[in-house]
C-alpha positions in Angstrom: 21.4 -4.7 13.2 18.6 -1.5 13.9 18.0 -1.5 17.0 14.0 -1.2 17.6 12.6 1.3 21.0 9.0 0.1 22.2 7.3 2.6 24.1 4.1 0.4 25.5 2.8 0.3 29.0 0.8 -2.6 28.1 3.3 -6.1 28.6 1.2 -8.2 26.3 1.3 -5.7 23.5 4.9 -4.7 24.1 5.8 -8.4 24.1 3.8 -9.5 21.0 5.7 -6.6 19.2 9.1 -7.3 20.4 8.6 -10.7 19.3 7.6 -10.1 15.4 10.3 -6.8 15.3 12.6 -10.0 16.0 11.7 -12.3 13.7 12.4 -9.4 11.3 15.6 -9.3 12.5 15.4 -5.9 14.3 16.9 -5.5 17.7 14.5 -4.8 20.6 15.0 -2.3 23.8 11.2 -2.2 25.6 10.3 1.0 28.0 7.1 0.7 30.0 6.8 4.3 31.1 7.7 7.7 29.5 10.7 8.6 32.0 11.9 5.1 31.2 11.5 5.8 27.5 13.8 9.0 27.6 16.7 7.2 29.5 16.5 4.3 27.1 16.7 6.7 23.9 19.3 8.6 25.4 21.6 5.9 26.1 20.6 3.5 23.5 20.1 5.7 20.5 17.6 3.7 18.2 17.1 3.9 14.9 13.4 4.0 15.3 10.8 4.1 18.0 7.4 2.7 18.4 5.7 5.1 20.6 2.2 4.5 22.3 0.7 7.9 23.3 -1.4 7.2 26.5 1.5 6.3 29.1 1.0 6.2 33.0 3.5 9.4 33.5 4.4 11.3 30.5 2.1 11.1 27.4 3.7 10.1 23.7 3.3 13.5 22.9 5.9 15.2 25.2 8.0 12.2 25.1 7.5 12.8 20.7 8.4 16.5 21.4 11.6 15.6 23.5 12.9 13.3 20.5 12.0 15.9 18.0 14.5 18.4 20.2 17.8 15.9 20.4 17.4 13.6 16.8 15.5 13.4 13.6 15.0 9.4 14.7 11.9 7.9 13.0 8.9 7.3 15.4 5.7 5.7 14.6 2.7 6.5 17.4 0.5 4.3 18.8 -3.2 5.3 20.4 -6.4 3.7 20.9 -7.7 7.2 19.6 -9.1 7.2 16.4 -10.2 10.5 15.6 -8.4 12.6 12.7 -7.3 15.4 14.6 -5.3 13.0 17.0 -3.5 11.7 13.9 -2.9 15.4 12.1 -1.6 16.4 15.6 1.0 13.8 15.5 2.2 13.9 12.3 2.2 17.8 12.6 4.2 17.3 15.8 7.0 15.2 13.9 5.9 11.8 13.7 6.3 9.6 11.0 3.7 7.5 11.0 0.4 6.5 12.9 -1.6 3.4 13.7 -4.4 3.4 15.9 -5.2 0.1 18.5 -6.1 -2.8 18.0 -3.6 -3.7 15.0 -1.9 -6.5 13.3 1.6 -7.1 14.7 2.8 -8.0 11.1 1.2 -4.6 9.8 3.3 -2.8 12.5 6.4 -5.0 11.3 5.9 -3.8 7.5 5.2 -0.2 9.0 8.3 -0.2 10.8 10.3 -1.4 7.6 8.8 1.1 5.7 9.8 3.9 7.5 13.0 2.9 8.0 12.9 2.7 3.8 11.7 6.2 3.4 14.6 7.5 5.7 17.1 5.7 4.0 15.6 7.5 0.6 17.5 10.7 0.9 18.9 11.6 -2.5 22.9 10.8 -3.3 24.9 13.6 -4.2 28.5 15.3 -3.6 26.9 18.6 -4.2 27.2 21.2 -1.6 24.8 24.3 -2.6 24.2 27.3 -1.1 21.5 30.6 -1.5 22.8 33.2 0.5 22.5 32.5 4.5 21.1 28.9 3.5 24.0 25.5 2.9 22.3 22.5 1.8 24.9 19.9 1.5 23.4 16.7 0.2 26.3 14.3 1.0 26.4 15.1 4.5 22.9 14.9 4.6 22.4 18.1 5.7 21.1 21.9 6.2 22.3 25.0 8.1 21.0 28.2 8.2 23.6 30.9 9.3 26.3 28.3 10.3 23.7 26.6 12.7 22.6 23.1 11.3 18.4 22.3 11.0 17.1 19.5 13.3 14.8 18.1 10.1 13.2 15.0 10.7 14.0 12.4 8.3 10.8 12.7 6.0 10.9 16.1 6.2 14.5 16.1 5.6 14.6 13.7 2.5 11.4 16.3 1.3 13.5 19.0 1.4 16.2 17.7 -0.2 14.0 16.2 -2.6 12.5 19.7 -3.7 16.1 21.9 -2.9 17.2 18.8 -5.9 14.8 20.4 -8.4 14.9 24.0 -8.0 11.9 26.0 -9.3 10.2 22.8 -10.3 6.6 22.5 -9.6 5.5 19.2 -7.9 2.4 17.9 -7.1 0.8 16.6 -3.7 1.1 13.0 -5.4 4.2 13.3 -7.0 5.5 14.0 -3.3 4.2 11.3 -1.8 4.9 8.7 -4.8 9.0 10.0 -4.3 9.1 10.7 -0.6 6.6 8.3 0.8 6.9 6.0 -1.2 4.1 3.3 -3.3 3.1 1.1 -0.2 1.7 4.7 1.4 -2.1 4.6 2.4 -1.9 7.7 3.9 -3.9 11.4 3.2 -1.9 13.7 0.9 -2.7 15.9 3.9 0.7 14.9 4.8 2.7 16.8 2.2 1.0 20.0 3.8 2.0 19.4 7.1 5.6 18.6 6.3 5.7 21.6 4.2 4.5 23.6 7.0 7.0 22.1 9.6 10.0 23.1 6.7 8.7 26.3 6.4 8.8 26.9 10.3 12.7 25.6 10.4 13.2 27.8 7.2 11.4 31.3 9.1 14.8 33.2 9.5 15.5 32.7 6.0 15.1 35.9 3.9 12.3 35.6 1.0 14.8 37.5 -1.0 17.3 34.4 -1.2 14.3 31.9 -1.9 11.4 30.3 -0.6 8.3 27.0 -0.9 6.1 28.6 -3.0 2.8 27.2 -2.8 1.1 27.3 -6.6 -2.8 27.1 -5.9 -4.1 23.6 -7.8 -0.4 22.7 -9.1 2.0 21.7 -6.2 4.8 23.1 -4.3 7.8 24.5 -5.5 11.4 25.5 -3.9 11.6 28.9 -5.7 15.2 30.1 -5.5 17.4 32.6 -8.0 20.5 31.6 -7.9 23.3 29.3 -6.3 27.2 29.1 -5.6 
């Protein structure tokens, strides 16, 4: 059973949540403050978190960042903000989904689910591959530059993979989102650039000359390599 973190200073919300994420079978932990939410995912090691942003000691954002340093865990934030540049900011920060207050429980549920679907999503294969300093090994799930493995988040990491998959293929914005996000995403496509620029940041101390994301202006992105061993 996936165990479920609620980060919600609010009881009435937190409990309405934890009540519905059990009904869908999901296993609960609650944390009422941010210092509380950092010992609970440290010991407890969820699968997912549901992370409100405005917190009565740490905010969701350095409580977001200090996940994003240990795990590629899945978290969805939670604000009563509603403006875009609060959303871009925490999906450009690492988060994998957003849903501003007030919101349907069971929408939170088929969020949650989602997520957790899109995670799971990473492509099978025994294939280890590697272009120069760069290993990609796709059963393991994972990347290393120089001998030192990438702290991906799961999107982002099943993105990459996706793209490493299909080398010097050009993919849309949509096709992107249609294989990494998935049908039931209502989303901006503004999301494919932000990942993209979060792989390209964990990808800086890899030499052009052994490949690169190529951005082609009006077509898509492509993972622009030469060769492989």
């Amino acid at each position: 059973m996936k165990t479920i973190l609620i980060v919600e200073d609010e009881l009435v919300i937190s409990r309405v949540l934890k009540v519905y994420l059990q009904k869908a079978n999901f296993n609960v932990e609650q944390a009422f403050t941010g210092q509380e939410a950092i010992e609970k995912f440290d010991f407890i090691k969820p699968s997912l978190v549901v992370l409100d942003v405005m917190l009565p000691d740490l905010d969701g954002w350095s409580i977001l960042k200090y996940i994003r340093e240990r795990s590629s865990c899945p978290v969805i934030m939670l604000t009563a903000l509603g403006e875009i540049d609060q959303k871009l900011s925490g999906l450009n920060q690492g988060a994998d989904d957003y849903m501003t207050k007030p919101f349907i429980a069971d929408e939170v549920v088929a969020r949650v689910n989602a997520v957790l679907r899109r995670s799971a999503q990473i492509i099978e294969s025994n294939e280890t591959i590697y272009y120069g300093s760069l290993k990609i090994d796709f059963k393991g799930h994972s990347v290393s530059l120089n001998g030192i493995e990438l702290n991906f988040t799961p999107r982002d990491l099943s993105l990459f993979l996706f793209l490493a998959q299909h080398p010097n293929q050009t993919f849309t914005r949509e096709q992107l989102i249609e294989h990494i996000w998935g049908y039931d995403y209502e989303g901006s496509d503004r999301a494919v650039d932000l990942a993209i620029k979060r792989i390209r940041k964990m990808l800086k101390n890899w030499p052009s000359s052994e490949g690169e994301i190529k951005t082609l202006r009006g077509l898509g992105y492509q993972f622009c390599v030469s060769e492989k061993r």
